[in-house]
C-alpha positions in Angstrom: -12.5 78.3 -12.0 -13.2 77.1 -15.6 -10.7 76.4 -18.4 -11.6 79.7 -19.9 -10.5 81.6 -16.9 -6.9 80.4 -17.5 -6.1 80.7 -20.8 -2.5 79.4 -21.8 -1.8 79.9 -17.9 -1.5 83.9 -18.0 -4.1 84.6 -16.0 -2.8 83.1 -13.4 0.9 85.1 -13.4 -1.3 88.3 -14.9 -3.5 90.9 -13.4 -6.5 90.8 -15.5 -8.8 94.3 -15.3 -11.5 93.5 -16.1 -12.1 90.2 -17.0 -15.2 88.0 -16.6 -15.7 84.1 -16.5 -18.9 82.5 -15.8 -20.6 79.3 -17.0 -23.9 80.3 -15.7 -25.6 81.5 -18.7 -28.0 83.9 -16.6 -24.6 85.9 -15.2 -23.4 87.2 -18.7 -26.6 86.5 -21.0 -30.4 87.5 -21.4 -33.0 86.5 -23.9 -33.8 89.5 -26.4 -36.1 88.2 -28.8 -39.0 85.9 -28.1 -38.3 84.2 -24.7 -40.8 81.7 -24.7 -38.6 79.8 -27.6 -35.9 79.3 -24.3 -36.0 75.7 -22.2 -33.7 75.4 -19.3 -32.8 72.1 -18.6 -29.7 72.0 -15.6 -26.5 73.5 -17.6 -28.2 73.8 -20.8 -29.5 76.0 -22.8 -32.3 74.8 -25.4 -33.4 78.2 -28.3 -35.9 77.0 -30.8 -37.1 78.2 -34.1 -40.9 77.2 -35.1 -43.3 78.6 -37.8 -43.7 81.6 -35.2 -40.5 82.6 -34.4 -37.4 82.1 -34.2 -35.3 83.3 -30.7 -31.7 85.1 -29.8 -29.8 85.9 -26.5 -27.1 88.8 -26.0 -24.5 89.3 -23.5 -25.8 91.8 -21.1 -22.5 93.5 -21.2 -19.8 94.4 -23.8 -16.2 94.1 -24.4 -13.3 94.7 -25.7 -10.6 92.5 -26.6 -10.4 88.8 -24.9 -12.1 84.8 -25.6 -15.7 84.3 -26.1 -16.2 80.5 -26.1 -19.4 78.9 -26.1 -20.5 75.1 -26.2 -23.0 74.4 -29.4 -25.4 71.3 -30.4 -26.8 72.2 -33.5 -30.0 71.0 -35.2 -30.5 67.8 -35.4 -32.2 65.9 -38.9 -33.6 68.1 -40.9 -32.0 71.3 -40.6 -32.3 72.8 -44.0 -33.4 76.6 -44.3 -32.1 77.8 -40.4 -29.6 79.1 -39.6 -27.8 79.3 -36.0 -25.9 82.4 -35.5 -23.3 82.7 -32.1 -21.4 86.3 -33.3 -20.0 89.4 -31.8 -20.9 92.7 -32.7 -21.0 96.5 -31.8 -23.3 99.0 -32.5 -24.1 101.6 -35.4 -23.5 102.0 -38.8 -20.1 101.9 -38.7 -20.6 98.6 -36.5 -17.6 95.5 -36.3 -18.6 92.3 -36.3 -17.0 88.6 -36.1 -19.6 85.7 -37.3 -20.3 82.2 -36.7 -23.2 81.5 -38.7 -24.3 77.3 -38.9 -26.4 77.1 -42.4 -28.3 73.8 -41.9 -29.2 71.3 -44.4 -31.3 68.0 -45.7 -30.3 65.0 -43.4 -27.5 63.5 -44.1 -25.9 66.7 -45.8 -23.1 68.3 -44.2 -24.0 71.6 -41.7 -21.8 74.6 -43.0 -20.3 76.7 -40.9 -19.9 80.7 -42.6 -17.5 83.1 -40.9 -17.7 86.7 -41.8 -15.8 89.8 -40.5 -17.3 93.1 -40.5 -15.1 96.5 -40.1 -16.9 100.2 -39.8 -20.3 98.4 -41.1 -18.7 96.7 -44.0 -18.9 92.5 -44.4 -18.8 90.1 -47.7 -15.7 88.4 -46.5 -17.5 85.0 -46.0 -15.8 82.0 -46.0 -17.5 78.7 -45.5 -16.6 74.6 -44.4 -17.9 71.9 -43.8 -16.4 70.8 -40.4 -14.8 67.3 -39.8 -17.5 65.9 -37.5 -21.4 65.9 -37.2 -22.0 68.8 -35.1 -25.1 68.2 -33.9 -24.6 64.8 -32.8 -22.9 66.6 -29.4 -21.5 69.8 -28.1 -18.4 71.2 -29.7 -17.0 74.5 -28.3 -16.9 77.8 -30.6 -14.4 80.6 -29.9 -13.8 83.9 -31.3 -10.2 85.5 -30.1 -10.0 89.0 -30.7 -6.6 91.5 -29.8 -5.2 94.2 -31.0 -3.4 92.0 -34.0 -5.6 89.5 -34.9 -9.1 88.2 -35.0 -9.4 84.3 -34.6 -12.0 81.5 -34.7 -11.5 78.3 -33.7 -13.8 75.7 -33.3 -12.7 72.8 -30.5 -9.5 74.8 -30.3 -8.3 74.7 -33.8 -8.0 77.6 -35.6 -10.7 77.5 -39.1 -9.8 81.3 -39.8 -7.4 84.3 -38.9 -8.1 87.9 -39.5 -4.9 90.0 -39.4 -4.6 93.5 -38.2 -2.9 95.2 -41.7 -3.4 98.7 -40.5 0.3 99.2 -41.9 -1.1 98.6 -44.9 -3.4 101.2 -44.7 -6.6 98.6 -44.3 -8.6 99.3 -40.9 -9.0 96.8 -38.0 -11.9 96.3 -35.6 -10.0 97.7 -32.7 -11.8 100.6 -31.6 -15.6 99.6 -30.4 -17.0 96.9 -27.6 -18.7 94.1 -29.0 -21.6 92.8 -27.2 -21.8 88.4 -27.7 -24.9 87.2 -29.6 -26.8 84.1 -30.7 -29.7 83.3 -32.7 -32.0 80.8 -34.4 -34.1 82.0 -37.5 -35.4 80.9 -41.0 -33.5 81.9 -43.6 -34.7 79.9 -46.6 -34.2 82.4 -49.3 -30.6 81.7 -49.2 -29.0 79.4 -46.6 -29.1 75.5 -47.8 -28.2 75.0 -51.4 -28.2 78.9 -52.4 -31.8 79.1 -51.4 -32.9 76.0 -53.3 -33.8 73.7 -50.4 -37.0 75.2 -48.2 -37.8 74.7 -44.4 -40.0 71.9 -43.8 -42.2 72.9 -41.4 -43.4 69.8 -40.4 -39.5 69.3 -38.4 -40.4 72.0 -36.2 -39.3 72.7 -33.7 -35.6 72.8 -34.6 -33.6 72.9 -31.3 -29.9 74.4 -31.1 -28.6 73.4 -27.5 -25.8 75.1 -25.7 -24.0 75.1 -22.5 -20.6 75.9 -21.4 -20.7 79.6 -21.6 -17.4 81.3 -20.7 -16.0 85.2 -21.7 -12.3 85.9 -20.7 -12.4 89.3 -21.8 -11.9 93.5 -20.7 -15.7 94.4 -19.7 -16.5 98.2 -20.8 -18.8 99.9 -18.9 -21.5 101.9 -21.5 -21.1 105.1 -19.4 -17.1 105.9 -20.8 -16.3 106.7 -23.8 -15.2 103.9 -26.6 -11.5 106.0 -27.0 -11.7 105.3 -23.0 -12.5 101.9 -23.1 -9.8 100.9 -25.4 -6.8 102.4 -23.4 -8.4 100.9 -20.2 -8.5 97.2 -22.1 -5.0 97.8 -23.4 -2.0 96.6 -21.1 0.2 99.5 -20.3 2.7 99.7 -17.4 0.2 99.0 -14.7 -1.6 96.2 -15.9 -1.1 93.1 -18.3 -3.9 91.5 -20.2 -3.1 87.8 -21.6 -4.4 89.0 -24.6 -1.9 91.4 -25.3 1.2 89.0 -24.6 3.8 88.2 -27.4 2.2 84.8 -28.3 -1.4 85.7 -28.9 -0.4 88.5 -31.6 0.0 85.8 -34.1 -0.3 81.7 -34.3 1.8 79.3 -33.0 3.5 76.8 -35.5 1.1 74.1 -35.0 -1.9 76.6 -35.3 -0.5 77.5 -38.2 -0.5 74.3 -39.6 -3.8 73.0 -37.9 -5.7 76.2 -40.1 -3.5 74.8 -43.5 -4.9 71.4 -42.9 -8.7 72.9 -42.7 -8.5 74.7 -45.2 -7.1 72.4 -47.8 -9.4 70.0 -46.2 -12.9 71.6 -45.4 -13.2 74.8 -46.7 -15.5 75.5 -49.6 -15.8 79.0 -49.9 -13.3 81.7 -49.6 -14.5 85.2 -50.7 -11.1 85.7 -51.3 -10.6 83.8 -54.7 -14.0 84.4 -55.8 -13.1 87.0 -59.0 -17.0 86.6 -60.2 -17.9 88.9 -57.1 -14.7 90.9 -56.7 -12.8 91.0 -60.3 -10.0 93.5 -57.8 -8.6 90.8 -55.0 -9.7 92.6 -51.9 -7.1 94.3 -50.3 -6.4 92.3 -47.2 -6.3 89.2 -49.4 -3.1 89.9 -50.9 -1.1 90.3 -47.7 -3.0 86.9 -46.5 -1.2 85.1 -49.2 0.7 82.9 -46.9 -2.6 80.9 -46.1 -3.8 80.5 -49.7 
C-alpha cells in the first residue's frame, strides 16, 4: 500500500467507495497525444517536447473529490519557452479546472510554477512562485486536494495555494463535475518565460520532464451515471465515510496555515488578486480571502 492510500490514517478506520491507488502509471494513465514522445524506463515516466511535438497523458478515468499526487522532474538547463502542465479538469464549456503549470526558463533562472482555478469554464485567477528548490535537479511530489470546501495544492506537502468554497457568499465552487488528471509538455514561447520575451532554443531539444510516483486517493465515477449521481455517491452520507469529507480536511491545519503564509511572503510573485491593472473591481472571492493577503 502506498502513502497515498492512507492519507492522515483515515482510510484505514474509513470505508472508502470508491477509491483508487496505484503507482503503476499504466493502471490509471494513457498517452493521448503523440506517444512516441513517451520512454519507459522501470518506475519512470520520461514525456518529451521536440520541434515536432510536444506529448500529454490523461487518467483513463475521472473523479470526484479526493488527492491526486504525482512525482515531477522538470526540464533540465535550458527550459525557456515550455511549459509542463500536471492539472485536473472536466469537460465542456462550463468545464472546472485546478492547474499546475511549470513555465521554464534560461539556465540559471528560476522555474515558475502558475496555479490557476477554473469554475463553469471561467480561469484568470493565476498566481505564480518561484519554489524554494531547483526542481529539476530531482523529483518533488505535486498534489491537488479537492472536497466539498476547499481546493488545495501543495507541492512536497506544503500547502502553495487554497481555494475556498464561498458558495455562502453567492460565488460558485467546482463541486459538481468529475475531473479527469492530465499532464503535458508543449511550446509555449509567445508568453511563458519573461512575458514571451525569451524564445525556445531549439537546439536544447529534446526537453525531458520525468515522473514517477503516480498515486489518486479519490471517488471514481463511472461515465455511464449521471454527474448529479456521481456527486451524492462520492459524498459521505450515513453509509459510508470518505476521508475527504472529515472535519479536518474542510480547512487547514494551524501549521498549514502558517506553512502557505511563509510561501507566500516568500515566493510568490504573482497574485491575480492584487493586480488592479487587470481587474480595477477586486474579484469577488478575493475579498473574503483576506486573511492570506
Amino acid at each position: 500500500m502506498t502513502m497515498g492510500c492512507s492519507v492522515l490514517g483515515f482510510s484505514v478506520a474509513l470505508l472508502l467507495v470508491g477509491s483508487v491507488c496505484s503507482s503503476k502509471f499504466d493502471e490509471l494513465f494513457h498517452p493521448y497525444w503523440a506517444n512516441d514522445h513517451f520512454v519507459y524506463e522501470g518506475e519512470q515516466l520520461k514525456m518529451k517536447l521536440d520541434n515536432y511535438s510536444g506529448a500529454g497523458f490523461s487518467s483513463k478515468r475521472k473523479y470526484m473529490f479526493g488527492k491526486i499526487t504525482t512525482q515531477i522532474k522538470l526540464v533540465e538547463g535550458d527550459s525557456a519557452g515550455t511549459v509542463t502542465a500536471y492539472y485536473m479538469s472536466s469537460e465542456g464549456p462550463k468545464h472546472h479546472e485546478f492547474d499546475f503549470e511549470f513555465l521554464g526558463n534560461t539556465t540559471g533562472e528560476p522555474y515558475v510554477v502558475q496555479t490557476n482555478v477554473y469554475v463553469n469554464g471561467v480561469g484568470n485567477r493565476e498566481q505564480r512562485l518561484n519554489l524554494w528548490f531547483d526542481p529539476t535537479k530531482d523529483f518533488h511530489s505535486y498534489t491537488i486536494l479537492w472536497n466539498q470546501r476547499q481546493v488545495v495544492f501543495l507541492v512536497d506537502g506544503t500547502p502553495i495555494r487554497v481555494h475556498s468554497n464561498m458558495e455562502h457568499k453567492g460565488i460558485p465552487f467546482p463541486k459538481d463535475q468529475p475531473m479527469g488528471v492530465y499532464s503535458s509538455i508543449w511550446n509555449a514561447d509567445d508568453w511563458a518565460t519573461q512575458g514571451g520575451r525569451v524564445k525556445t532554443d531549439w537546439t536544447h531539444a529534446p526537453f525531458v520532464a520525468s515522473y514517477k510516483g503516480f498515486e489518486i486517493d479519490a471517488c471514481e465515477c463511472p461515465t455511464t451515471v449521471a454527474a448529479t449521481e456521481n456527486a451524492r455517491r462520492c459524498s459521505s452520507g450515513a453509509e459510508k465515510r470518505f476521508w475527504w469529507d472529515e472535519p479536518m480536511m474542510s480547512e487547514l491545519s494551524v501549521h498549514q496555515s502558517h506553512q502557505l503564509l511563509w510561501v507566500r511572503a516568500n515566493h510568490m510573485i504573482y497574485d491575480y488578486c492584487v493586480d488592479t491593472a487587470r481587474f480595477p473591481v477586486t474579484p469577488q472571492e478575493c475579498l473574503h480571502h483576506h486573511h492570506l493577503h
